[in-house]
TORKOL-4160 file (C-alpha; in steps of 0.2 Angstrom, whole numbers, padded with zeros to 4 digits, m for minus):
321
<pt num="1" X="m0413" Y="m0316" Z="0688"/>
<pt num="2" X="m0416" Y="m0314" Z="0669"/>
<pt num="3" X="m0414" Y="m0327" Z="0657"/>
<pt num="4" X="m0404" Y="m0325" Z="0641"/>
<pt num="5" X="m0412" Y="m0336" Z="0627"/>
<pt num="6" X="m0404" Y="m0339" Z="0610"/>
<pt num="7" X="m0412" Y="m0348" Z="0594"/>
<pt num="8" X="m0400" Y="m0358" Z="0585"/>
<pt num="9" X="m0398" Y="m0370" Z="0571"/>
<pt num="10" X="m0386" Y="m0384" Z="0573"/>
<pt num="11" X="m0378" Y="m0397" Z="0562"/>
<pt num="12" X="m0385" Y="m0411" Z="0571"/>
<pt num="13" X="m0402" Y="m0404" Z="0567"/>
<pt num="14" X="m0400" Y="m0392" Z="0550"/>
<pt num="15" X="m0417" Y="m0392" Z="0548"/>
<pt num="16" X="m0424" Y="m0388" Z="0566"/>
<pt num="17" X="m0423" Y="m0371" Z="0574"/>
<pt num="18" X="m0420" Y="m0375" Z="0595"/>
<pt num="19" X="m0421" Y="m0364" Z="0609"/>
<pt num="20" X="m0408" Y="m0363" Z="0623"/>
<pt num="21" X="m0404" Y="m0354" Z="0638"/>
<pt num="22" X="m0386" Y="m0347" Z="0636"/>
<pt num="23" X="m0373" Y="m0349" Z="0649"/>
<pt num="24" X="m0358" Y="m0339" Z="0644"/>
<pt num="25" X="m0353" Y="m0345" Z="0630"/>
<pt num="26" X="m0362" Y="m0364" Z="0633"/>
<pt num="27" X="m0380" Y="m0368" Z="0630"/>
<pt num="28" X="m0393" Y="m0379" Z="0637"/>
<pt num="29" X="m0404" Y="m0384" Z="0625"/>
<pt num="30" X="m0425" Y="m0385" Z="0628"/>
<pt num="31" X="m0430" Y="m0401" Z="0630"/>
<pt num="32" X="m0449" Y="m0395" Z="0620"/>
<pt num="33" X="m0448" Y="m0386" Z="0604"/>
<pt num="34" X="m0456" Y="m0371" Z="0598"/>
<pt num="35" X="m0457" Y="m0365" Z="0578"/>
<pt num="36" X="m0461" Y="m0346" Z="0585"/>
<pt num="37" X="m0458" Y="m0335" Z="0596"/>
<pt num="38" X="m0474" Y="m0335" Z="0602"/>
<pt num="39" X="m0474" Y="m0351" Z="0606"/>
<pt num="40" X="m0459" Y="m0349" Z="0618"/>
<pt num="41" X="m0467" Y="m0334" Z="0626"/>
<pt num="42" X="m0482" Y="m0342" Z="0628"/>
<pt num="43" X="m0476" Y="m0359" Z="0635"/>
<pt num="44" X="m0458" Y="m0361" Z="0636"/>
<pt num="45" X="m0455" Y="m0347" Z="0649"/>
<pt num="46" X="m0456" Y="m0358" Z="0664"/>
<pt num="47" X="m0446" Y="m0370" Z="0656"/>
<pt num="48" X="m0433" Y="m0360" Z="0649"/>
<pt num="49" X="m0431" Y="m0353" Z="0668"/>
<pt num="50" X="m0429" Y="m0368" Z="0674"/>
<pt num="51" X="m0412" Y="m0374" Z="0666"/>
<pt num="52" X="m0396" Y="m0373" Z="0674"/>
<pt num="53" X="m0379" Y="m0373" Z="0670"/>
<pt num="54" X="m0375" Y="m0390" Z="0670"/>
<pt num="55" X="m0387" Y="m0394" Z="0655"/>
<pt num="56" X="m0376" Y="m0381" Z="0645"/>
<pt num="57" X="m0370" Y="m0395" Z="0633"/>
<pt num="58" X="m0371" Y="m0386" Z="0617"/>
<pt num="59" X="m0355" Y="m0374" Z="0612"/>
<pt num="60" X="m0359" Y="m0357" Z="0605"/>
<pt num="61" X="m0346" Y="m0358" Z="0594"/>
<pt num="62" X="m0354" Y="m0374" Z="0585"/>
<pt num="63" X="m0371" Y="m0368" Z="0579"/>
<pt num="64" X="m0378" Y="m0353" Z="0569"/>
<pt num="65" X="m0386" Y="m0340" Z="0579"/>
<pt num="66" X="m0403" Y="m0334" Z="0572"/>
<pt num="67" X="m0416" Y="m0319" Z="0575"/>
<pt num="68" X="m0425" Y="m0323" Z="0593"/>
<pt num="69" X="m0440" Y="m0313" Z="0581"/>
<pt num="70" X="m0445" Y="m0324" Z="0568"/>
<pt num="71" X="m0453" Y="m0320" Z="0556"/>
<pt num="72" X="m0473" Y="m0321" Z="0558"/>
<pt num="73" X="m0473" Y="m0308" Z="0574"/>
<pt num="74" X="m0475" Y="m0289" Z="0569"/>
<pt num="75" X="m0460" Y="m0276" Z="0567"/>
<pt num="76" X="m0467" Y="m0261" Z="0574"/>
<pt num="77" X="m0456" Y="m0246" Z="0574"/>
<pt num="78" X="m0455" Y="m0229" Z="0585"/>
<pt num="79" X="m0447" Y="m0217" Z="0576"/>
<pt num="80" X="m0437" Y="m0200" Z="0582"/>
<pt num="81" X="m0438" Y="m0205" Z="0598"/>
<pt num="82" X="m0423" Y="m0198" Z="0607"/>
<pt num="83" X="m0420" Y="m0178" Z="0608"/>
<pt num="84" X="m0402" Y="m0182" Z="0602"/>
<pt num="85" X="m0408" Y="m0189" Z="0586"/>
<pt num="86" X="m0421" Y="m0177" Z="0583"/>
<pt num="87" X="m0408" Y="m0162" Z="0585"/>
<pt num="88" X="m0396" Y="m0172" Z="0572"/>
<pt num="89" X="m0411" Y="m0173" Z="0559"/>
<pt num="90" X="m0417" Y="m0156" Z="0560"/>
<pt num="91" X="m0429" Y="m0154" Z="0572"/>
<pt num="92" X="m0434" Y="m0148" Z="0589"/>
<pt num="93" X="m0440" Y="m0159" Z="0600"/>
<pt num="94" X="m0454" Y="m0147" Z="0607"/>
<pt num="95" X="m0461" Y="m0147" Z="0592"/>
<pt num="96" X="m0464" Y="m0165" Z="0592"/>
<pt num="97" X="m0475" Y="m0168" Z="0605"/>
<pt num="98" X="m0483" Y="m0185" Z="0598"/>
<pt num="99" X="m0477" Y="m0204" Z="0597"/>
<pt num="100" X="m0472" Y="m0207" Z="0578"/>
<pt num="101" X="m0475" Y="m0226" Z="0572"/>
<pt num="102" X="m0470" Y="m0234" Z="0558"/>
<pt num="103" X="m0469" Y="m0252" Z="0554"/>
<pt num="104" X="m0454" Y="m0264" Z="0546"/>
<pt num="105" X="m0457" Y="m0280" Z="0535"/>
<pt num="106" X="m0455" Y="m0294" Z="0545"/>
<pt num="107" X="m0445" Y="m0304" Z="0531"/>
<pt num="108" X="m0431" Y="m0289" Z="0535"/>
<pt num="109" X="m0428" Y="m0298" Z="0551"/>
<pt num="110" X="m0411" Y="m0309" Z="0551"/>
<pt num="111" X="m0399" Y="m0314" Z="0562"/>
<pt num="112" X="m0387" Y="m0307" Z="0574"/>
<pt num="113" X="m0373" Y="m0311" Z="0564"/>
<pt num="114" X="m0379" Y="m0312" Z="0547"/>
<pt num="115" X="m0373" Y="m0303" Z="0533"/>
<pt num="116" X="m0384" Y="m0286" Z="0528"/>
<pt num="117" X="m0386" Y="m0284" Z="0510"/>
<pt num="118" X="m0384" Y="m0267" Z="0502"/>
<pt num="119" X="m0397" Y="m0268" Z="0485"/>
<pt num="120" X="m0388" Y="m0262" Z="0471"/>
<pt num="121" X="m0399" Y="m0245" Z="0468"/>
<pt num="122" X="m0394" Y="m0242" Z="0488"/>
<pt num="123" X="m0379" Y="m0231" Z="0490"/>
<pt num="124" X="m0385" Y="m0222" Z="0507"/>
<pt num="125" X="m0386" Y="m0235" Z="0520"/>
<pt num="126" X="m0388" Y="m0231" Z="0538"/>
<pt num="127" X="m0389" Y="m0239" Z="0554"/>
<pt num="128" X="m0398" Y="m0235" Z="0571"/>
<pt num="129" X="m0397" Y="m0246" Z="0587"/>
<pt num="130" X="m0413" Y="m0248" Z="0596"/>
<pt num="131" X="m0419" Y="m0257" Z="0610"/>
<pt num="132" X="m0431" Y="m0270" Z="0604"/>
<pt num="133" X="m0445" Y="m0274" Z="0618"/>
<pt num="134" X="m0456" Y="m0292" Z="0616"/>
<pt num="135" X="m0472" Y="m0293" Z="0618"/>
<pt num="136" X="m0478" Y="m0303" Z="0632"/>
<pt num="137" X="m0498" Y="m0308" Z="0627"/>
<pt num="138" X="m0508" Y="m0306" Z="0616"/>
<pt num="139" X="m0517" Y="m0287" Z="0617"/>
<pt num="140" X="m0534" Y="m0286" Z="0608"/>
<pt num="141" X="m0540" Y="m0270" Z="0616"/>
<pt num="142" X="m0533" Y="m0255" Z="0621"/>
<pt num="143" X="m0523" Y="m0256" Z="0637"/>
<pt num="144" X="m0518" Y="m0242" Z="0649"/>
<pt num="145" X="m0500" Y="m0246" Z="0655"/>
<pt num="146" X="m0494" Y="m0240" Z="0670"/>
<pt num="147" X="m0473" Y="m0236" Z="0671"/>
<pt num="148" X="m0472" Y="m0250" Z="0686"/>
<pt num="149" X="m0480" Y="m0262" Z="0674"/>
<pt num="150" X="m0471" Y="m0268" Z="0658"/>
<pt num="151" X="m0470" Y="m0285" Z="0667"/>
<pt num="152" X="m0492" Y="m0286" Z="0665"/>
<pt num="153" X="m0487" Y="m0283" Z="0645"/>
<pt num="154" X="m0470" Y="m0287" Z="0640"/>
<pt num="155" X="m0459" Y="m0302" Z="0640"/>
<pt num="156" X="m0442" Y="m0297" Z="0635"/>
<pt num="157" X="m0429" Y="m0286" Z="0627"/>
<pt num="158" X="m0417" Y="m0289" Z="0613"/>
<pt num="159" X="m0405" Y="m0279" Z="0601"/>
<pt num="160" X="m0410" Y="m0273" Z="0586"/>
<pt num="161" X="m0402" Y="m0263" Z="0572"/>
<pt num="162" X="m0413" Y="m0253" Z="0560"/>
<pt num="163" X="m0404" Y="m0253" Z="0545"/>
<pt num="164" X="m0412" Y="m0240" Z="0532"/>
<pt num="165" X="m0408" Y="m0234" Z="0514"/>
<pt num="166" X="m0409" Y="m0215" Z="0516"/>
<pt num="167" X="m0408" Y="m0214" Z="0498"/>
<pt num="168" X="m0426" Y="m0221" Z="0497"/>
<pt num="169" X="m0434" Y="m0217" Z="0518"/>
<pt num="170" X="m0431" Y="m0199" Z="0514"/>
<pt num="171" X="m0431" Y="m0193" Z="0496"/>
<pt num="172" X="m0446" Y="m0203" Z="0494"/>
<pt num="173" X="m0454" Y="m0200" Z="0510"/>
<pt num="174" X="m0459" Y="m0221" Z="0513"/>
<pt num="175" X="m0451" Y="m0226" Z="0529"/>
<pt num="176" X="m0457" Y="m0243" Z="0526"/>
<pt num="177" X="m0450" Y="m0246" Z="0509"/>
<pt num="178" X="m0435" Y="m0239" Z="0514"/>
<pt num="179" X="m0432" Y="m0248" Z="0529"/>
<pt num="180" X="m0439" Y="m0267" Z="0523"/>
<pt num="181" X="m0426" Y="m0276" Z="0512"/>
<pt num="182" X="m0423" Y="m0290" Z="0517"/>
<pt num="183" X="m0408" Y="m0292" Z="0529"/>
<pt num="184" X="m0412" Y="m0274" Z="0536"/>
<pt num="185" X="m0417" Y="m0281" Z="0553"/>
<pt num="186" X="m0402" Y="m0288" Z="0563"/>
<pt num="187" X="m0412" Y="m0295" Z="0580"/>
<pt num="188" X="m0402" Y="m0303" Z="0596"/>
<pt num="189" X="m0393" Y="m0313" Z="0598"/>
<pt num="190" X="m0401" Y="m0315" Z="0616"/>
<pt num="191" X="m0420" Y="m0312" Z="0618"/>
<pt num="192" X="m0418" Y="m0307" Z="0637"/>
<pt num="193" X="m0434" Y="m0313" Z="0647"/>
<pt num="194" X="m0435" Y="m0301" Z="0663"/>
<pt num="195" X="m0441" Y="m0303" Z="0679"/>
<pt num="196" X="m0452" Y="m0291" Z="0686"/>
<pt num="197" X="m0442" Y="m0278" Z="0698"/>
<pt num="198" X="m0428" Y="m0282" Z="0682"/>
<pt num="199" X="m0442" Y="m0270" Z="0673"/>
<pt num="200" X="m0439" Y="m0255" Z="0682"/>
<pt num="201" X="m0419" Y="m0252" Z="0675"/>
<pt num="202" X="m0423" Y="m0253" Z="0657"/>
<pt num="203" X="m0417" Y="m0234" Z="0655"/>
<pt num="204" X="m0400" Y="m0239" Z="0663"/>
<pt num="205" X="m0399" Y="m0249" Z="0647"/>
<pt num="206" X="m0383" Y="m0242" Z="0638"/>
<pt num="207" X="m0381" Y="m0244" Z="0618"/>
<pt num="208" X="m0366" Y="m0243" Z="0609"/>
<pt num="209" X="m0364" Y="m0245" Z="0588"/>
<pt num="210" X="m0347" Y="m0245" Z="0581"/>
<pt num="211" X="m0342" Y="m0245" Z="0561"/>
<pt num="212" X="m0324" Y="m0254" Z="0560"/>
<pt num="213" X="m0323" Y="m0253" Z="0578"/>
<pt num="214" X="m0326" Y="m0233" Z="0577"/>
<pt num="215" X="m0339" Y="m0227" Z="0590"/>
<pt num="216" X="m0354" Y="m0219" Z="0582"/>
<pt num="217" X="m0368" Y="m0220" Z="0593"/>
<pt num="218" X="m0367" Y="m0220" Z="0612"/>
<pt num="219" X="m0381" Y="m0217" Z="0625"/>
<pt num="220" X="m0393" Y="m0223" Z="0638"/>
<pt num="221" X="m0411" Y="m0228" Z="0635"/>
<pt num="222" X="m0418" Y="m0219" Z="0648"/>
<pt num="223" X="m0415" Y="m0204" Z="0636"/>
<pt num="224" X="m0432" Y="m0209" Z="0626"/>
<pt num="225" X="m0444" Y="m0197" Z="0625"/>
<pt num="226" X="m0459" Y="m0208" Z="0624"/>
<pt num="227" X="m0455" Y="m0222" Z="0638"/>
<pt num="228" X="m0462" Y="m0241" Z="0634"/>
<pt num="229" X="m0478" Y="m0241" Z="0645"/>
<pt num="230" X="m0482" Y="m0226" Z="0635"/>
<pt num="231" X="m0479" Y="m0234" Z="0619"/>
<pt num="232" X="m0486" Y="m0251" Z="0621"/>
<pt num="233" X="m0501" Y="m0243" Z="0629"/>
<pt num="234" X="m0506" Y="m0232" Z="0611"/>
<pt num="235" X="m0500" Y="m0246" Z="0600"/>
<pt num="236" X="m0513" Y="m0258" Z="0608"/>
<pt num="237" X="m0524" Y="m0242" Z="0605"/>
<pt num="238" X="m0523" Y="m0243" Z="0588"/>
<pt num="239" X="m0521" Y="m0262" Z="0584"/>
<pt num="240" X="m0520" Y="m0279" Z="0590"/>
<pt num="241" X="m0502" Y="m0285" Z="0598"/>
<pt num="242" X="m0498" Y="m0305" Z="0600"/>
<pt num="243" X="m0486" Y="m0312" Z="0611"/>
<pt num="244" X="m0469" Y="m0309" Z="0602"/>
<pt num="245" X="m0473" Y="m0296" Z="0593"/>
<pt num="246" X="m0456" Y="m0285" Z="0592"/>
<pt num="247" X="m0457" Y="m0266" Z="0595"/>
<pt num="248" X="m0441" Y="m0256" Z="0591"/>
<pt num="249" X="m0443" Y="m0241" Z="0602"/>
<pt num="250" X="m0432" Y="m0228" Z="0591"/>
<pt num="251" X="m0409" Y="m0222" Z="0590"/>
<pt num="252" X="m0400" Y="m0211" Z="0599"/>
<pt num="253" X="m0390" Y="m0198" Z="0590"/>
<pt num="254" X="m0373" Y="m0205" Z="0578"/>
<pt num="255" X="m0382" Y="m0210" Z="0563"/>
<pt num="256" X="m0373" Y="m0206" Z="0547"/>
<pt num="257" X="m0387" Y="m0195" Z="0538"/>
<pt num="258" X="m0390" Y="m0179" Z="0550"/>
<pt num="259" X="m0397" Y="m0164" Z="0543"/>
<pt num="260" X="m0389" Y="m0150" Z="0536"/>
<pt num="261" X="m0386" Y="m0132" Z="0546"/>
<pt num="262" X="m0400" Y="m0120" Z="0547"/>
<pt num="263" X="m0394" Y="m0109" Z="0533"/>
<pt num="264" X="m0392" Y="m0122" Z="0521"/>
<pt num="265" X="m0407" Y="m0132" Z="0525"/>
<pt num="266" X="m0417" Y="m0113" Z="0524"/>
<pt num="267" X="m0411" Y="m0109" Z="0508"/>
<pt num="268" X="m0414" Y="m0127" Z="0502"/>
<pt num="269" X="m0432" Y="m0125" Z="0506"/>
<pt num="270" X="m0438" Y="m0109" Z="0498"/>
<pt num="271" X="m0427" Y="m0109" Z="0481"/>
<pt num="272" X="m0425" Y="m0126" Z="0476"/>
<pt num="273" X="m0437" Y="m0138" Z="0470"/>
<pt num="274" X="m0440" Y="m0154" Z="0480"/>
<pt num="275" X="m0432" Y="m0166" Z="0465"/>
<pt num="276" X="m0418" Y="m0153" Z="0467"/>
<pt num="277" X="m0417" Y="m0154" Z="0486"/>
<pt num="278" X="m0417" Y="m0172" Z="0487"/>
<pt num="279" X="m0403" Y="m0174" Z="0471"/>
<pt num="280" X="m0391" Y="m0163" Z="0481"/>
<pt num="281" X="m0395" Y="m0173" Z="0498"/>
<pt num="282" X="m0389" Y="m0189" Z="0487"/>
<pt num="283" X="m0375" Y="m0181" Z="0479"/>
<pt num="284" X="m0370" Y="m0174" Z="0495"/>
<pt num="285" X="m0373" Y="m0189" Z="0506"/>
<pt num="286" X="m0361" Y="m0201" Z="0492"/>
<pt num="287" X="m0347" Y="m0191" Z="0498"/>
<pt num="288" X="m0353" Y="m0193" Z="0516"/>
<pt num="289" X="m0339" Y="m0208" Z="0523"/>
<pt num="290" X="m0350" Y="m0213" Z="0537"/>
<pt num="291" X="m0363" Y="m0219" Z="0528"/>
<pt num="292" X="m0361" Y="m0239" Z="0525"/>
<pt num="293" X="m0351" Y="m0248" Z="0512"/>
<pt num="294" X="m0348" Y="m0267" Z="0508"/>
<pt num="295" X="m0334" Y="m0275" Z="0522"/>
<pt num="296" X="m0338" Y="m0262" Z="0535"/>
<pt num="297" X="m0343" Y="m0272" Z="0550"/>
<pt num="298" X="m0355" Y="m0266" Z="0564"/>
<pt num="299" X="m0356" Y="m0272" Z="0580"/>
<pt num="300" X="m0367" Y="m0265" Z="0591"/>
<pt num="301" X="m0372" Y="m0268" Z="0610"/>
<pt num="302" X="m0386" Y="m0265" Z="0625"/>
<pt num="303" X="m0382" Y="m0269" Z="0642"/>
<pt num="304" X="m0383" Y="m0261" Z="0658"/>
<pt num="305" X="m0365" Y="m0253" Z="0666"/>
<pt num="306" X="m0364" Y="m0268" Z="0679"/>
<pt num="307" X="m0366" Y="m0281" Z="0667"/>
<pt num="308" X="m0382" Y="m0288" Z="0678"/>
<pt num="309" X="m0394" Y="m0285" Z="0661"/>
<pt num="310" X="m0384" Y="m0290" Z="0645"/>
<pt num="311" X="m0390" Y="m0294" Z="0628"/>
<pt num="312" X="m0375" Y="m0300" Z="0621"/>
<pt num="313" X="m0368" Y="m0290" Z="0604"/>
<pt num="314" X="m0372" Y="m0293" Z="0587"/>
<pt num="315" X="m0359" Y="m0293" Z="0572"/>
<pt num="316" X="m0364" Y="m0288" Z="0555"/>
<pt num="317" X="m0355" Y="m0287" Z="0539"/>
<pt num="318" X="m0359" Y="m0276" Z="0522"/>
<pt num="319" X="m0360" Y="m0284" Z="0508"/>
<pt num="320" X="m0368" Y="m0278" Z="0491"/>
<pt num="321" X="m0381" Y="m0288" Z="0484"/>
């Protein structure tokens, strides 16, 4: 059965982050502590397995929630990773045929339900759900993964939202920049350890995002087009992976900037200049009302449609900075 870990701080302990197993709403606290997550992937697990309900002394309600990522792992990034999404920004998927990668500051990670602070030069700002997958060791050489073996490589799964400025991602071409202010990285609140056979229904994984309790993004992860054994496989290709590390494997469709129709978006490209181009796609996007504003709140949530696999849902507020 998988095992839904939360990191919390409570008052009893300001200063000390603790890791617990959650029980409903109830949590039974670790008796060891571990400053990453690293740490608790590389020896807590059997501990962490091992709690039952009736240690579940510590209230939810009573103690703030924090990212299950902190903040010395890697943020690695998938990007247009769902057909949907791709349609949405433009593009075909056939003519896509590669993995695309990117990376997030890892000071951008913040807690599930922590306010996201909109800089004052930022008047796009998006959302995307994604399914984050933790690393389960440390991978200093290239790996070949098979589909029946994320258990060999990975540890976990949690929510994460990849907040971005489209008003600096696009117009300036820098996905990291735009996606890397701090607060941009709302991760948990569980970080769900999996068993092995409990690998095999990550694409029955359903994520929804809503904005002020609108739907806006709706799907199933087994819509991906480049699946996890895939991904983690050339990740390690390129780079070393620790334990913990956090991999955001890409949005459905929903998001507030899509592209425009092919008309526009072909006039657009032969008669005006790219300063042009991306003035109008500001101007135009101002208007847009999906795109964020301060007090709108997001909650967003990933579980599978018999509850068996549930990360929890995450609540985020707007606010400017």
């Amino acid at each position: 059965m998988a095992t839904p870990l939360v990191r919390y701080i409570s008052p009893a302990q300001p200063g000390q982050a603790q890791w617990g197993v959650l029980f409903d709403r109830r949590i039974a606290p670790l008796p060891d502590t571990y400053a990453t997550t690293a740490d608790l992937i590389r020896h807590g697990q059997a501990q962490a397995r091992g709690m039952t309900v009736a240690q579940a002394t510590v209230s939810m309600d009573d103690v703030k929630i924090l990212s299950p990522i902190t903040t010395n792992q890697q943020f690695l990034c998938q990007g247009i990773n769902y057909g949907s999404h791709v349609r949405e920004s433009g593009l075909d998927p056939a003519n896509i045929p590669f993995n695309t990668f990117f990376t997030k500051a890892s000071s951008s990670l913040t807690g599930p339900y922590d306010d996201v602070v909109r800089p004052a030069h930022v008047k796009l700002l998006d959302y995307e759900i994604e399914l984050g997958v933790v690393l389960g060791r440390d991978l200093t050489a290239g790996v070949q993964v098979k589909p029946d073996g994320l258990h060999e490589v990975l540890a976990g799964i949690t929510i994460v939202n990849d907040v971005s400025a489209r008003d600096v991602q696009l117009p300036q071409g820098q996905f990291y920049k735009g996606k890397s202010y701090r607060t941009f990285g709302p991760a948990g609140p569980v970080l769900l350890l999996l068993e092995p056979a409990e690998w095999q229904r990550w694409p029955e994984l359903h994520m929804q995002l809503s904005v002020n309790g609108q739907v806006r993004q709706d799907a199933y992860c087994r819509d991906m087009l480049h699946q996890p054994h895939a991904t983690v496989s050339e990740f390690s290709a390129l780079q070393d992976l620790h334990a913990g590390d956090l991999i955001a494997t890409g949005t459905p469709a929903g998001c507030a900037a899509k592209a425009r129709g092919k008309l526009s978006m072909f006039v657009a490209n032969r008669i005006l200049s790219e300063p042009t181009k991306w003035k109008l796609f500001v101007k135009g996007g101002i208007s847009n009302p999906m795109f964020l504003q301060p007090n709108d709140v997001m909650t967003l949530s990933i579980r599978t449609d018999d509850g068996t696999l549930n990360l929890g849902q995450q609540r985020n507020v707007v606010k400017s900075a």
